[in-house]
C-alpha positions in Angstrom: 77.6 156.9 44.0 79.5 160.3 43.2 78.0 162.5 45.3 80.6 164.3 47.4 81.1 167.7 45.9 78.2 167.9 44.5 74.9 170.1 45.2 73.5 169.5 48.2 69.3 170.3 48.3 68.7 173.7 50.2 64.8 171.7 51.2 66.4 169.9 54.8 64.9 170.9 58.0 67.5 169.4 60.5 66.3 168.5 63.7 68.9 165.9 65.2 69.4 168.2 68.2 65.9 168.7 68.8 63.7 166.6 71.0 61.3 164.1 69.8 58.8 164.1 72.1 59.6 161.1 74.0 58.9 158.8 71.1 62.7 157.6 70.9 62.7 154.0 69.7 66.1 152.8 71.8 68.7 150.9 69.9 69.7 147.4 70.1 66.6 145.3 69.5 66.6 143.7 66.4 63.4 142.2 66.6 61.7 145.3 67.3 63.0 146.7 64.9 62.6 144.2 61.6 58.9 144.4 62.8 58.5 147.9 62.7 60.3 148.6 59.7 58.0 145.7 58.0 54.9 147.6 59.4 55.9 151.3 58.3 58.0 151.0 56.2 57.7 153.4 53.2 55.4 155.8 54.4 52.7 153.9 55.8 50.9 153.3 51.8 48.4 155.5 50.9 47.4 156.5 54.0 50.2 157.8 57.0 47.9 160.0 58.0 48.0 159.0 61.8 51.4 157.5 63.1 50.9 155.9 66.2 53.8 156.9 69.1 55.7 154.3 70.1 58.0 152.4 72.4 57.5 155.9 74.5 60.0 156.5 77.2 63.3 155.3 76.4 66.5 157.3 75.0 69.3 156.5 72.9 72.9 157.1 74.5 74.9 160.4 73.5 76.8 160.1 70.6 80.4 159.7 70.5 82.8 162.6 68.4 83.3 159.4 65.9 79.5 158.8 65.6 78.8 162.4 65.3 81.2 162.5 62.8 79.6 159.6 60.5 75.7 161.1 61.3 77.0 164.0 59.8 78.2 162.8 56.5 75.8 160.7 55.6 72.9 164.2 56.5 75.6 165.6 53.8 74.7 162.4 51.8 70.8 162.3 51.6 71.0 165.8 51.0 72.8 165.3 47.5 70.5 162.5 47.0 67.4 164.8 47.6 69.2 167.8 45.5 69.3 165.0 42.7 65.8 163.6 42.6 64.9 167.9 42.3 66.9 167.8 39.3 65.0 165.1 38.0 61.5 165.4 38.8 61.7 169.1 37.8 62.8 168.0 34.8 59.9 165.7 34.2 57.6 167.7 35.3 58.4 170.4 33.2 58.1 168.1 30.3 54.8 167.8 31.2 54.5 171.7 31.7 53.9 171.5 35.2 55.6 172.3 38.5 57.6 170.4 40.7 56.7 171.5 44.5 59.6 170.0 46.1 59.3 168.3 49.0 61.8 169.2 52.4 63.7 166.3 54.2 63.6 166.4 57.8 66.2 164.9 59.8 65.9 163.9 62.8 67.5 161.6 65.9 65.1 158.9 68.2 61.9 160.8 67.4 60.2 163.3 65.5 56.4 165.5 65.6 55.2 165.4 61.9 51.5 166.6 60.5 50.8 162.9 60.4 52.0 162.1 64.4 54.3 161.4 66.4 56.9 159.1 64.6 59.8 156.8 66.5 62.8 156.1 64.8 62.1 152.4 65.0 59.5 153.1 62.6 62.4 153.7 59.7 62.0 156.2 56.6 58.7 157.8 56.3 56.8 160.5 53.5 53.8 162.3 55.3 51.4 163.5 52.8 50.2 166.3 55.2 53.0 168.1 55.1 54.5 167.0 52.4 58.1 165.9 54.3 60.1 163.3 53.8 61.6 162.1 57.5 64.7 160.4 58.1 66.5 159.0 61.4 70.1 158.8 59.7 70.5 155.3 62.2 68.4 153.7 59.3 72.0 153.7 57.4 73.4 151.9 59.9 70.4 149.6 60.3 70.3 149.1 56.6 74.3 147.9 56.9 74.4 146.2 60.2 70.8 144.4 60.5 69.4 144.0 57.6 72.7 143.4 55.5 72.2 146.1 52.9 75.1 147.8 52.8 76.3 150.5 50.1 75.5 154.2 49.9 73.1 153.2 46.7 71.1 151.3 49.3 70.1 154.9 51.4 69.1 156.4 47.8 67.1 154.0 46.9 65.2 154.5 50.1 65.5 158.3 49.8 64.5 158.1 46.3 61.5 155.5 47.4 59.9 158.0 50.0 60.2 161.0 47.3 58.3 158.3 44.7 55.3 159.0 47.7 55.5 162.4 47.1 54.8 161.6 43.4 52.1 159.8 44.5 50.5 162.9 46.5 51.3 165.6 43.8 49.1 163.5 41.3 46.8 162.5 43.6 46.9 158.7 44.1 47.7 159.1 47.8 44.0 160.3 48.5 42.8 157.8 46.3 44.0 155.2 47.8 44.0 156.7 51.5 39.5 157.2 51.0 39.2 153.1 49.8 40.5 151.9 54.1 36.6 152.9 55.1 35.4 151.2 51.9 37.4 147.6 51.5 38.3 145.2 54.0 42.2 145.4 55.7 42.8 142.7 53.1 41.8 144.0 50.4 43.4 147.6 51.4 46.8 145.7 52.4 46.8 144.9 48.8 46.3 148.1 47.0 49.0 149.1 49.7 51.3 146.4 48.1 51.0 148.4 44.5 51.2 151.5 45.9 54.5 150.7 48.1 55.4 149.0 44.3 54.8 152.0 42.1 57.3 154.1 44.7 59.9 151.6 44.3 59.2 151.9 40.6 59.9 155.7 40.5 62.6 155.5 42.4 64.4 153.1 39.9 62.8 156.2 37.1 64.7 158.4 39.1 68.2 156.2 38.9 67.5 156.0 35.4 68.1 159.7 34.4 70.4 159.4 37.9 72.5 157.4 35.9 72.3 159.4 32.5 74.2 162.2 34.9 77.5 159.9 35.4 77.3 159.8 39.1 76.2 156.3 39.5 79.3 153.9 40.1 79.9 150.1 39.9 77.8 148.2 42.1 75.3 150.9 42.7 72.4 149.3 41.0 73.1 145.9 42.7 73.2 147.8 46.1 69.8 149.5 45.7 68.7 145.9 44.3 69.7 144.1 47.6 67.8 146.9 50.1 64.8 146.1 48.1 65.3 142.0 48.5 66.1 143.2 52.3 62.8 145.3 53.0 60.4 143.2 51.0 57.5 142.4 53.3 58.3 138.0 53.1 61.6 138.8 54.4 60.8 140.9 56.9 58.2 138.4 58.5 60.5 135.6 58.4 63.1 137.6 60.5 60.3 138.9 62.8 58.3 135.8 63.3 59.7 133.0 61.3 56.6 133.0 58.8 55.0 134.2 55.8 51.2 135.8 56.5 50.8 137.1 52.6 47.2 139.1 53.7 49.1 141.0 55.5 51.7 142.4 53.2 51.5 145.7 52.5 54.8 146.7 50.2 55.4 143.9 48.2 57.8 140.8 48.0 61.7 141.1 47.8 61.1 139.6 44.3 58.6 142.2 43.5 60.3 145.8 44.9 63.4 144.6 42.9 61.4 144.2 39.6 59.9 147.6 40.2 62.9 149.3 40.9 64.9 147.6 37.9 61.6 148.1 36.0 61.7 152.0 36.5 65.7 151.9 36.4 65.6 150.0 32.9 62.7 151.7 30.4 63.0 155.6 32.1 59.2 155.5 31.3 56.4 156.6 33.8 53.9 155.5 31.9 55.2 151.7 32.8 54.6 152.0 36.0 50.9 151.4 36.6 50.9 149.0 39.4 47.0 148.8 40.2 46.4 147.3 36.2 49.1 145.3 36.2 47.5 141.6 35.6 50.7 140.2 37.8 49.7 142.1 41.1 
């Protein structure tokens, strides 16, 4: 992606050198990890409300100069990422003569204090609807690359992009709807309107590469990167690496086969309107 340069979105509150609370995840535990990221990863669904805090009590090590160095690029990164999904859904929106309230991305280091909890950086990428914020430990790059084999700088927009598809989801209220039906349905039942949900923001994040790509600033590759994060986070992956099994009642963002049709799906037509996931007849 062509991004350095470029506009950079004024909407980042950056908290790397503030305390999380004593929520910090630690580093090094893969399997810790794969299973948190397949629980909240994405924002929690409809509902992220209430974050538990966890894995309280441990620190990450300092950073090195070289480490520093890399954290800091890639907050230069997400920021061009977020400044380009503004351009876009302003856009849209204004087509449909509304406003865009733009959502701020917090970045933050181990753990963070959001309107929805107390949030570890285990728990990856995350939109909270309370507060409308997008937070992001910038280790999840390096997770992405090193654990879940998703490398590529597409593969952190498409999650960037993914978490902003929530705040879609909030603006035209299909967060609450979807948040009021866990007292009315059982968890399976919920899990699966979760599943479309977690579908439809993968959607408008490929809507979003779409016009993305209409700018010039996509490069070879980039669309193949995003695809591969998708396969990486989809919920059967992530159990086999956790547990070695597939529980499909318990998936709650969709397949690898499924976020990568969304995504192309949005990436491909450009059109909102094909991005009903709770009628489709194949969900």
């Amino acid at each position: 992606m062509l991004w350095r340069g470029r506009r950079g979105s004024s909407n980042v509150d950056d908290r790397r050198g503030i305390s999380g609370g004593g929520v910090a995840a630690g580093g090094g535990v893969i399997g810790v990890i794969i299973y948190l990221l397949y629980t909240f990863l994405g924002g929690g669904g409809g509902d992220s409300s209430t974050i538990p805090s966890i894995l309280p009590g441990n620190t990450t090590e300092e950073m090195t100069a070289e480490e520093k160095a890399a954290d800091d690029e890639r907050a230069e990164f997400v920021k061009v990422v977020l400044a380009d999904t503004e351009d876009v859904w302003n856009k849209l929106f204004a087509g449909q003569g509304k406003d865009y309230p733009e959502p701020t991305l917090v970045l933050f280091r181990d753990g963070v204090q959001s309107a929805c909890g107390n949030a570890s950086a285990a728990m990856g990428p995350f939109y909270c609807p309370g507060d409308q914020q997008v937070y992001i430990d910038l280790s999840f790059y390096k997770d992405l690359q090193t654990k879940l084999n998703a490398p590529g700088d597409f593969a952190m927009a498409y999650v960037v992009a993914h978490e902003v598809g929530h705040h879609i989801q909030n603006l035209n209220g299909t967060s609450d709807k979807i948040s009021r039906l866990r007292q009315q349905v059982s968890e399976t039942e919920y899990n699966r309107y979760s599943v479309k949900m977690e579908l439809q923001a993968d959607f408008l994040a490929g809507i979003w590469a779409h016009y993305a790509q209409q700018k010039n600033i996509l490069e070879g590759g980039d669309i193949e990167e995003a695809l591969n994060a998708a396969n990486a986070i989809g919920d059967d992956m992530l159990q086999k690496r956790s547990q070695g099994y597939v529980v499909p009642d318990a998936f709650t963002h969709g397949t690898s086969a499924q976020r990568m049709y969304w995504f192309k799906k949005g990436y491909q037509t450009g059109d909102i309107s094909q991005g009903d996931t709770f009628n489709s007849p194949d969900l």
